[in-house]
C-alpha positions, 0 to 999 in steps of 0.5 A: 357886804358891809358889816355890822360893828363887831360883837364884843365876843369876849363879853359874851355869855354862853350855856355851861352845858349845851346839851340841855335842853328846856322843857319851856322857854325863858329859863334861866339857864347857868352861863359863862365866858369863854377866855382861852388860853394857848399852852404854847410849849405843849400846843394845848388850849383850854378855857381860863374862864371854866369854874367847875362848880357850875357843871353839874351833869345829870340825867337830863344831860344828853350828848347822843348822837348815835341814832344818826346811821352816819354815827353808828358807821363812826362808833363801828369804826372805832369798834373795829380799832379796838378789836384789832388791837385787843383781845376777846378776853381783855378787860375794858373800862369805859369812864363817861360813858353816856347814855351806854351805847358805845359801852352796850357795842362794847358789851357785844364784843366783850366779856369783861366790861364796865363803865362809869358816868353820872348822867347814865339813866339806863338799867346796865347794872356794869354801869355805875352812876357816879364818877371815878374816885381814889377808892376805885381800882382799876385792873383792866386792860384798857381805859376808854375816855371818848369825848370825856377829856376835853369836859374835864379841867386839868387833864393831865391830872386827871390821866395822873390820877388814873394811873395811880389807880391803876394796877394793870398797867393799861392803855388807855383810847381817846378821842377828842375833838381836833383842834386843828380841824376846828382851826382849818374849817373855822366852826367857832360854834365847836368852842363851847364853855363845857369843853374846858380844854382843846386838843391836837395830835401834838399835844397827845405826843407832849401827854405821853412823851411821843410814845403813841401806840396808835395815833388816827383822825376819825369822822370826817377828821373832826375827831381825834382817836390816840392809843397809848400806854397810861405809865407813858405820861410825860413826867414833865409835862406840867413843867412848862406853864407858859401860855398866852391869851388867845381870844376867838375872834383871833382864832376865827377872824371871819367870824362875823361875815361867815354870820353875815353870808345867812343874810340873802334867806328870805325864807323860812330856816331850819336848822337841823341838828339840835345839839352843841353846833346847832345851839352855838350857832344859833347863840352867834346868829341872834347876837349878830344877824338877828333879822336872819335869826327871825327867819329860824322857825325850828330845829329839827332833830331824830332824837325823840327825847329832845322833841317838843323842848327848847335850845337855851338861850335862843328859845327854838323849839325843837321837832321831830322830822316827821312834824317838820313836813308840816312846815316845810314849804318849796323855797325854804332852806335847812341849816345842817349843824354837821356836814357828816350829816348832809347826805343822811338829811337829803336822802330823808326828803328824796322821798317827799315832793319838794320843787326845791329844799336850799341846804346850807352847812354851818360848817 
């Protein structure tokens, strides 16, 4: 296969915040570059590039992935991790908690809880719309940060700052997305200007001086789960500031060929997933292959608050399953943005008379 002349990627503009989505097409939607670094001594990467004054999360910011049973089984998952470690009794805080689902499971199981996050739009009054300030307190036994760190710049400051608030000497569970695991499986559409830092077990073991008390990759090993005591933070850790450059097409050298391997689809795509993989992807495939891109009709998603609206930048709408049969012909083929997703999306169309549906994974 012969391959077009190389996109200069680090030139590339992308959406500060993938998981907006556009209520008409041609938005102007802020954007930035993305300039990785590598913190070789504490095996952390993080986006020099990242300007925090253009983040601004609201109502409108939806990350939610748990209507999908394959997410519900993972947030379950991490339920049971915490029930075996902590009590019925034990106080939790969850910070950046979302739209309140994991914090509602929580709720179910807990007496003592609550939580914070500014792009909450529920009714939870144990839910506060705001962040975390030095005015807060925080006396609880466990802190929660799922998927909250890698948004945050700085974050060993940010662990710092919890624990001097902190009065309880707590533990705190995070989960992040594996870096390694991005590294293994090359999905370059799960570096994204938004997450200002990436994570690996190793750099968890440099947070807390190697005092994990519970270390475990969960969902499908994309993710990565730590539990550890807050006062354990390594007071060296910001010690060491050496890093070096590390751009993406170094990190994902078959980038564009993993773009180019889209260019025998003759027929109608589909991408299922209308969140940060499927938007990202998309980004690279307009720039790189945009023949192929013209064969993308629409993405697909079971998350109601997301139909009719569009992906930035690629301007695809988005429509619901349902709404898809209509367009669906023998012969077209369905780009899943998450292969734990795969199985969820091919049990959907076992009840409908397709000849042949074509399945692909970005992933």
């Amino acid at each position: 296969m012969k391959l077009p002349y190389r996109p200069k990627i680090e030139k590339m503009l992308f959406p500060v915040l993938t998981n907006l989505r556009n209520t008409k097409k041609k938005v102007k939607n802020i954007k930035g570059k993305i300039q990785l670094k590598y913190h070789y001594i504490n095996d952390f990467v993080f986006n020099s590039a990242f300007d925090e004054k253009k983040i601004k999360y609201s109502k409108n910011y939806n990350n939610e992935q748990s209507l999908s049973s394959v997410f519900q089984t993972h947030l379950n998952d991490v339920l049971k991790i915490i029930k075996s470690n902590f009590k019925k009794e034990d106080r939790i805080i969850e910070i950046g908690c979302g739209k309140g689902t994991f914090f509602e499971i929580l709720e179910k199981n807990y007496k003592y809880v609550r939580g914070f996050d500014t792009s909450y739009d529920g009714k939870n009054k144990k839910i506060i719309k705001r962040y975390v300030t030095k005015k807060d307190e925080i006396n609880e036994k466990l802190i929660i940060l799922r998927h909250t760190l890698e948004h945050i710049p700085n974050p060993y400051d940010f662990l710092n700052f919890l624990k001097e608030i902190s009065i309880s000497n707590p533990y705190i569970l995070i989960e992040v997305p594996d870096f390694e695991w991005i590294k293994l499986k090359q999905t370059f559409f799960d570096i994204t200007y938004e997450h200002a830092n990436y994570f690996t077990m190793k750099t968890f073991e440099n947070l807390f001086s190697k005092k994990i008390f519970f270390k475990k990759k969960v969902f499908g090993k994309q993710y990565l789960l730590v539990i550890a005591k807050l006062n354990n933070l390594n007071k060296d850790y910001k010690k060491t500031i050496k890093c070096k450059n590390l751009p993406i097409d170094k990190i994902f050298p078959n980038l564009v060929k993993q773009i180019m391997n889209y260019s025998n689809i003759n027929q109608n795509i589909f991408i299922w997933g209308a969140a940060t993989k499927g938007l990202m992807f998309l980004i690279y495939l307009k720039k790189i292959n945009p023949l192929i891109f013209k064969n993308v009709k629409f993405a697909v998603d079971i998350d109601k608050k997301k139909h009719n609206k569009f992906l930035q930048i690629v301007d695809i709408k988005i429509i619901s399953p349902k709404k898809l049969l209509k367009f669906m012909k023998n012969g077209d083929t369905i780009i899943v943005a998450n292969s734990n997703y795969l199985s969820e999306v091919q049990k959907y169309f076992e009840k409908f008379k397709f000849k042949k549906i074509n399945y692909k994974c970005i992933d």
